[in-house]
Structures are given as C-alpha cells and as structure tokens.
LOSE-958714 format. One record per atom (N, C-alpha, C, O): residue number from 1; atom name; x, z, y. Coordinates in Angstrom, 2 decimals, padded with zeros to 5 digits. Each point is the difference from the previous one (the first is absolute). Last residue first. Example, Ala and Ser with C-alpha at 12.3 -4.5 7.8 and 13.67 -1.06 7.14 Angstrom:
# residues 2
NODE;nr;atom;u;w;v
NODE;2;N;012.85;007.08;-002.25
NODE;2;CA;000.82;000.06;001.19
NODE;2;C;-000.77;000.73;001.09
NODE;2;O;000.51;000.17;001.11
NODE;1;N;-000.22;-000.24;-006.83
NODE;1;CA;-000.89;000.00;001.19
NODE;1;C;000.90;000.00;001.20
NODE;1;O;001.04;000.66;-000.02
This chain:
# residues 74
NODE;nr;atom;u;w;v
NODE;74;N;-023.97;218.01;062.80
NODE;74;CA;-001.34;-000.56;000.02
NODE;74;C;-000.16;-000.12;-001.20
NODE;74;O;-001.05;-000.46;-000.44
NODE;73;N;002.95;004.32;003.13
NODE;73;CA;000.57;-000.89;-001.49
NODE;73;C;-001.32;-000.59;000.13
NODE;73;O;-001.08;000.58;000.16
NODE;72;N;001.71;001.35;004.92
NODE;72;CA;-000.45;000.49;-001.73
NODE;72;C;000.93;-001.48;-000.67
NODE;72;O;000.61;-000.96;000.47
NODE;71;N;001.97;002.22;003.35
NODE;71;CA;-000.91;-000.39;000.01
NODE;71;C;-000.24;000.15;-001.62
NODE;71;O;000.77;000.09;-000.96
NODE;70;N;001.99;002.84;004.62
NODE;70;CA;-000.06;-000.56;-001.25
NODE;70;C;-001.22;-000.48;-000.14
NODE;70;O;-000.93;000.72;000.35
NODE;69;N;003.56;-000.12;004.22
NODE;69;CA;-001.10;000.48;-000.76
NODE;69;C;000.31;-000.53;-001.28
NODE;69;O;000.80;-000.93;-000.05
NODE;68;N;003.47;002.04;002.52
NODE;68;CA;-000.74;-000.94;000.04
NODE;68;C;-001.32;000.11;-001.03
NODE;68;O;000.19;000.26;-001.19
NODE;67;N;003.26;002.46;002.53
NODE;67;CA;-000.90;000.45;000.69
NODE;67;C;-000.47;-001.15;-000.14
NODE;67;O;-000.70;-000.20;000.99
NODE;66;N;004.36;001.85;-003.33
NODE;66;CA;000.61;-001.27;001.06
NODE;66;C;-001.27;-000.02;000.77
NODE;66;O;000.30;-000.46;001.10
NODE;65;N;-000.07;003.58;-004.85
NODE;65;CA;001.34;-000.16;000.94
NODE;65;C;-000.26;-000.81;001.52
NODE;65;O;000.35;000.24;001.16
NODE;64;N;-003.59;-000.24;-004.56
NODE;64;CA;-000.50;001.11;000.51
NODE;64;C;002.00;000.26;001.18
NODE;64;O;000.22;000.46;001.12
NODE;63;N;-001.22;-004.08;-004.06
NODE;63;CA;-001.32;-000.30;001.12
NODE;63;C;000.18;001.38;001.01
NODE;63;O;-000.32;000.05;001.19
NODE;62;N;003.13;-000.11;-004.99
NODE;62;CA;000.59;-000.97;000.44
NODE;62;C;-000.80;000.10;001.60
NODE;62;O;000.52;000.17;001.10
NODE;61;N;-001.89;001.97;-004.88
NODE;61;CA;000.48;000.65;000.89
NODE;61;C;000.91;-000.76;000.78
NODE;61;O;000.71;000.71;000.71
NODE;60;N;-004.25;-002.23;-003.32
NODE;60;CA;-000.35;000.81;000.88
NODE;60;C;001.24;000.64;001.04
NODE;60;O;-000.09;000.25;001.20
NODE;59;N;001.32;-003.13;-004.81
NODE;59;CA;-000.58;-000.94;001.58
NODE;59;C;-000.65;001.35;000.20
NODE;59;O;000.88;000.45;000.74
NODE;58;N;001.24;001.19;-004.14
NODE;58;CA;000.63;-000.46;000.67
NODE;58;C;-000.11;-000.62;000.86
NODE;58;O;000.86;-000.01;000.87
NODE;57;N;-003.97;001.18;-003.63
NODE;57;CA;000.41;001.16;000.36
NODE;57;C;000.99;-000.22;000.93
NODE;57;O;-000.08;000.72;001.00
NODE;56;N;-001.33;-004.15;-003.65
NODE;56;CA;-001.19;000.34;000.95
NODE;56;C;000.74;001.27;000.89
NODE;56;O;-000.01;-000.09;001.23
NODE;55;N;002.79;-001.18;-005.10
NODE;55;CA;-000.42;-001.50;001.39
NODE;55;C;-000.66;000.73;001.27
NODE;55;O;000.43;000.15;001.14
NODE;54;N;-000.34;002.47;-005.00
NODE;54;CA;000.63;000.01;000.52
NODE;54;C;000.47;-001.19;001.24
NODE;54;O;000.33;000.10;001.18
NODE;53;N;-003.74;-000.69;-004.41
NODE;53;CA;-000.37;001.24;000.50
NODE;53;C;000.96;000.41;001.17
NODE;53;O;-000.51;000.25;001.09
NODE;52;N;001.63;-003.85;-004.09
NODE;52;CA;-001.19;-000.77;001.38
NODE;52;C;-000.38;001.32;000.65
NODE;52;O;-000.22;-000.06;001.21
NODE;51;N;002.34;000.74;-005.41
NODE;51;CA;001.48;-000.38;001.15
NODE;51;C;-000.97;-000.43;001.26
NODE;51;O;000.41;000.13;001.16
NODE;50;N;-002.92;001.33;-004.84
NODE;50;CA;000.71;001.05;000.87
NODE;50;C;000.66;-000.26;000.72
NODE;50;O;000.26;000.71;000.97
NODE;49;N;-002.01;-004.06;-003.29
NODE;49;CA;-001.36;000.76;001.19
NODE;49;C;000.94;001.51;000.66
NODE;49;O;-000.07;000.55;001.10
NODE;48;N;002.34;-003.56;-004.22
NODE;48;CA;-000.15;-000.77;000.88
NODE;48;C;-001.09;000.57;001.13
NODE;48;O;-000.17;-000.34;001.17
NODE;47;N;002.71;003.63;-004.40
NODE;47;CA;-000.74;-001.09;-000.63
NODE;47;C;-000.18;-000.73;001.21
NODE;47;O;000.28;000.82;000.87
NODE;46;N;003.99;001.62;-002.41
NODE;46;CA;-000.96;000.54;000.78
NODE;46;C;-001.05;-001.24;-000.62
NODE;46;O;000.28;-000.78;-000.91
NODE;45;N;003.80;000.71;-001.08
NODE;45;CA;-000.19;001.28;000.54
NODE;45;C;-000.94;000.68;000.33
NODE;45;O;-000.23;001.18;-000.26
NODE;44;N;001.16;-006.02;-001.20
NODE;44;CA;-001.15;001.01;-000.64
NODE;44;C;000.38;001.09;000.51
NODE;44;O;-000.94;000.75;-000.28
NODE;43;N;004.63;-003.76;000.79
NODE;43;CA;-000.86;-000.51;-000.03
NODE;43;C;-001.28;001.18;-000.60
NODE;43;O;000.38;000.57;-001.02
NODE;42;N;004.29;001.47;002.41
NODE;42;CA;-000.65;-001.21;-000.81
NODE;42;C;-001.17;000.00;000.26
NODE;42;O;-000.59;001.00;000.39
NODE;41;N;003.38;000.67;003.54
NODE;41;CA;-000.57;000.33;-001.15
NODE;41;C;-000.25;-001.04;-000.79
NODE;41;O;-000.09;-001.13;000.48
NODE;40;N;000.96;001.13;004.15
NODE;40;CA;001.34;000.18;-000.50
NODE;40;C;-000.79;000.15;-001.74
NODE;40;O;000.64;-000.78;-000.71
NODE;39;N;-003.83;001.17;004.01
NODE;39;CA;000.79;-001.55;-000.31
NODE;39;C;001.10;-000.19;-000.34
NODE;39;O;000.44;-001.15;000.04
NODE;38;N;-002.21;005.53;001.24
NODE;38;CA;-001.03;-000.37;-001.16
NODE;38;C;000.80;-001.85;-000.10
NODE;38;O;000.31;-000.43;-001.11
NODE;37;N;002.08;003.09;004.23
NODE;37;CA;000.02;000.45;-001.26
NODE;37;C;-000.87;-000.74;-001.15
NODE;37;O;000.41;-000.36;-001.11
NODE;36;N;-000.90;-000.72;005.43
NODE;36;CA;001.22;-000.67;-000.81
NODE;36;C;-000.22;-000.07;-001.16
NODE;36;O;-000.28;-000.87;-000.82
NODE;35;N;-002.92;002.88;003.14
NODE;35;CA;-000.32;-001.39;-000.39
NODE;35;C;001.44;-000.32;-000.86
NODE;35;O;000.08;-000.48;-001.13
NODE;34;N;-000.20;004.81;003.32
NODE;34;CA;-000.46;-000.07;-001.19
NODE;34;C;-000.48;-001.21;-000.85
NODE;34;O;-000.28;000.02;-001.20
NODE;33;N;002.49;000.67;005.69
NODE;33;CA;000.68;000.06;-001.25
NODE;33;C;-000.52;000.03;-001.07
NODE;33;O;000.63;-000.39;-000.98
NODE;32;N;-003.33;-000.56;004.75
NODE;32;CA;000.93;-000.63;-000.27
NODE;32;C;000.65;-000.03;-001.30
NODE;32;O;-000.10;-000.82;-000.91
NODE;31;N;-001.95;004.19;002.42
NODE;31;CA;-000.82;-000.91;-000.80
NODE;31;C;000.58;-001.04;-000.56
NODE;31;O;000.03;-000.33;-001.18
NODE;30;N;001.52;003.14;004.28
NODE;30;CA;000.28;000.69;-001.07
NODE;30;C;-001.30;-001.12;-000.79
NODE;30;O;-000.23;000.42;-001.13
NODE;29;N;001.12;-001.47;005.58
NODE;29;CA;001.05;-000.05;-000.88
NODE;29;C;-000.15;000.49;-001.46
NODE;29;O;000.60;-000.59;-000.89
NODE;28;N;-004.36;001.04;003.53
NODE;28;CA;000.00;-000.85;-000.30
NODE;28;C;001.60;-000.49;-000.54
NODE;28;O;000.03;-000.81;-000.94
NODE;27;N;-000.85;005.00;002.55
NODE;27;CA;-000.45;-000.28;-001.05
NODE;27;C;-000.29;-001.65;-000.81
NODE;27;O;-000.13;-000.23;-001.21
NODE;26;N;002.35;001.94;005.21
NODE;26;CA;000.87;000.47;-001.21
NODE;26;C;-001.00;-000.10;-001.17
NODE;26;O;000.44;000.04;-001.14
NODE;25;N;-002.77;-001.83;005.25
NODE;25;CA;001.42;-000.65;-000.39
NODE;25;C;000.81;001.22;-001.23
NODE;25;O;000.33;-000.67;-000.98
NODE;24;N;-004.32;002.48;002.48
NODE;24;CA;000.01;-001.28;-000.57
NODE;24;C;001.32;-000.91;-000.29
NODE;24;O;000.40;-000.39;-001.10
NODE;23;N;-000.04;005.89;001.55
NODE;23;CA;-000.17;-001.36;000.86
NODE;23;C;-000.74;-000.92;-000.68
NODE;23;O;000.10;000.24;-001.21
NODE;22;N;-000.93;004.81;-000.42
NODE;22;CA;001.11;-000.84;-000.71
NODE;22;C;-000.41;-001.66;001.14
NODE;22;O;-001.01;-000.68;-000.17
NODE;21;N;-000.24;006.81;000.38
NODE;21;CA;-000.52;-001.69;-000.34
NODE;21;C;001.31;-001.21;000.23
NODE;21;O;001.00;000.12;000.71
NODE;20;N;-000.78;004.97;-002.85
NODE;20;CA;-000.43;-000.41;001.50
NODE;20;C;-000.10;-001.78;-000.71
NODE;20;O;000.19;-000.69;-001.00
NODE;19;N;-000.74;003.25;-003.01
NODE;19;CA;000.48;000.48;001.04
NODE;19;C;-000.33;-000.85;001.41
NODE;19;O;-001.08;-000.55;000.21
NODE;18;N;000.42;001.03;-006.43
NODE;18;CA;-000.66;-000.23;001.71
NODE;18;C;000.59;000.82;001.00
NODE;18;O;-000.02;001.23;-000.08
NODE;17;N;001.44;-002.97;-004.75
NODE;17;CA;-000.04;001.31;000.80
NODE;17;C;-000.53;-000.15;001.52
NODE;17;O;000.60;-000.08;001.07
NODE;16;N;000.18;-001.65;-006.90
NODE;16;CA;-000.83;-000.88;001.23
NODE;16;C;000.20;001.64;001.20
NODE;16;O;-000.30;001.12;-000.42
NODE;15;N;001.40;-001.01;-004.29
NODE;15;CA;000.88;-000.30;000.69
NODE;15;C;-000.02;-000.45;001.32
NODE;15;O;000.97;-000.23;000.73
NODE;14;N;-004.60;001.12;-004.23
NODE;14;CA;001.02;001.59;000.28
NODE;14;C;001.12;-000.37;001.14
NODE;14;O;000.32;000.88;000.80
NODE;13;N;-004.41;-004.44;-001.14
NODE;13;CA;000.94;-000.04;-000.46
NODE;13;C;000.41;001.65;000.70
NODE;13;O;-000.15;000.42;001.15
NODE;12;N;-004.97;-001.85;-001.76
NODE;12;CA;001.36;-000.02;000.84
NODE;12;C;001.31;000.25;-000.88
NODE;12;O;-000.10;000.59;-001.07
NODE;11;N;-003.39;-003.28;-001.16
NODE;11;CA;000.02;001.39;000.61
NODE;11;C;000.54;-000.40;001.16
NODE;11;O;000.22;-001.11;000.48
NODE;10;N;-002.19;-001.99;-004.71
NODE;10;CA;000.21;-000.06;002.02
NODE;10;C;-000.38;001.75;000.32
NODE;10;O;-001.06;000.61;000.10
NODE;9;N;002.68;-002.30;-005.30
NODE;9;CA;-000.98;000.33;000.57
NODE;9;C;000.55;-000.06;001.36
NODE;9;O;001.19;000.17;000.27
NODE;8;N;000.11;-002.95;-004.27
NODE;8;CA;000.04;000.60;000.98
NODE;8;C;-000.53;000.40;000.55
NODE;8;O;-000.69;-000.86;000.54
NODE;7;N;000.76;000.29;-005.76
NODE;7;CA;-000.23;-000.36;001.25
NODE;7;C;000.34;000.47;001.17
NODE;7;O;000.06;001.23;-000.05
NODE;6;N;003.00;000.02;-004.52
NODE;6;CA;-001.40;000.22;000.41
NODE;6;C;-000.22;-000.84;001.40
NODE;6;O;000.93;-000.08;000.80
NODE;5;N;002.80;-001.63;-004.46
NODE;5;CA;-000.22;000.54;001.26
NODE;5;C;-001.44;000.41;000.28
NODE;5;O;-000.83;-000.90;-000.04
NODE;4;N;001.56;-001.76;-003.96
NODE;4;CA;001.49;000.68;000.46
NODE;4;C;-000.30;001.36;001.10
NODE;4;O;000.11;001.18;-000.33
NODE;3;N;-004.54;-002.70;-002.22
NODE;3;CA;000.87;-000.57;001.07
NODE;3;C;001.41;000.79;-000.28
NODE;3;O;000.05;001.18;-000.37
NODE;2;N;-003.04;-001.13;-003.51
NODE;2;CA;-000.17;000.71;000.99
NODE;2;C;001.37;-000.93;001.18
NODE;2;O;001.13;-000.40;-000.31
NODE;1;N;-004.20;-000.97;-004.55
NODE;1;CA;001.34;000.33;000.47
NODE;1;C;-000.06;000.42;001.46
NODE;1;O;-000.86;-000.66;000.59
C-alpha cells in the first residue's frame, strides 16, 4: 500500500524569496510565532526533535540579539 502522501523531499521552497537581510530581533520574533503556532496544535504535529530543532534556532537567535556568547550543548 503506498503512503497517503509522497515523502518530503528538502528543496527550496517556490515560496521562499531571498531578499535583503532580515534583523535578529524580527527574526527571533518570527520564531517566536512559530513556537506558538506549533503549541497551539494537537499533540503530534511536530515530533519532539523538531520542536528541540526550533528551540535551538531560537537560543541562537536569542544569543545573536542580546550579544551574549552561546555556550556549546554539553
């Protein structure tokens, strides 16, 4: 039996548009929103390594706003 859905392949997204460079702070908001979003959701949306993916993405840019070094993941 064949998946519902074909796998995801890691492209670029048609919708993705590179332009001038984007603050840390508006980006770290915009992450922000995307934690809500993903915690507004049922349970299984995402899997626990993706929501930890986004964690990570968010202390970088947290580190990268406020100029405090980021120390390694021990």
């Amino acid at each position: 039996m064949q998946p519902a859905y074909p796998p995801l392949a890691i492209s670029p997204s048609p919708l993705y548009r590179h332009s001038e460079p984007v603050p840390p702070s508006e980006a770290e908001d915009a992450c922000d929103k995307v934690l809500r979003f993903v915690d507004s959701q049922p349970q299984g949306f995402i899997t626990n390594a993706e929501r930890e993916a986004l964690m990570q993405i968010k202390y970088a840019l947290f580190h990268a706003v406020t100029g405090v070094p980021r120390e390694p993941k021990r």
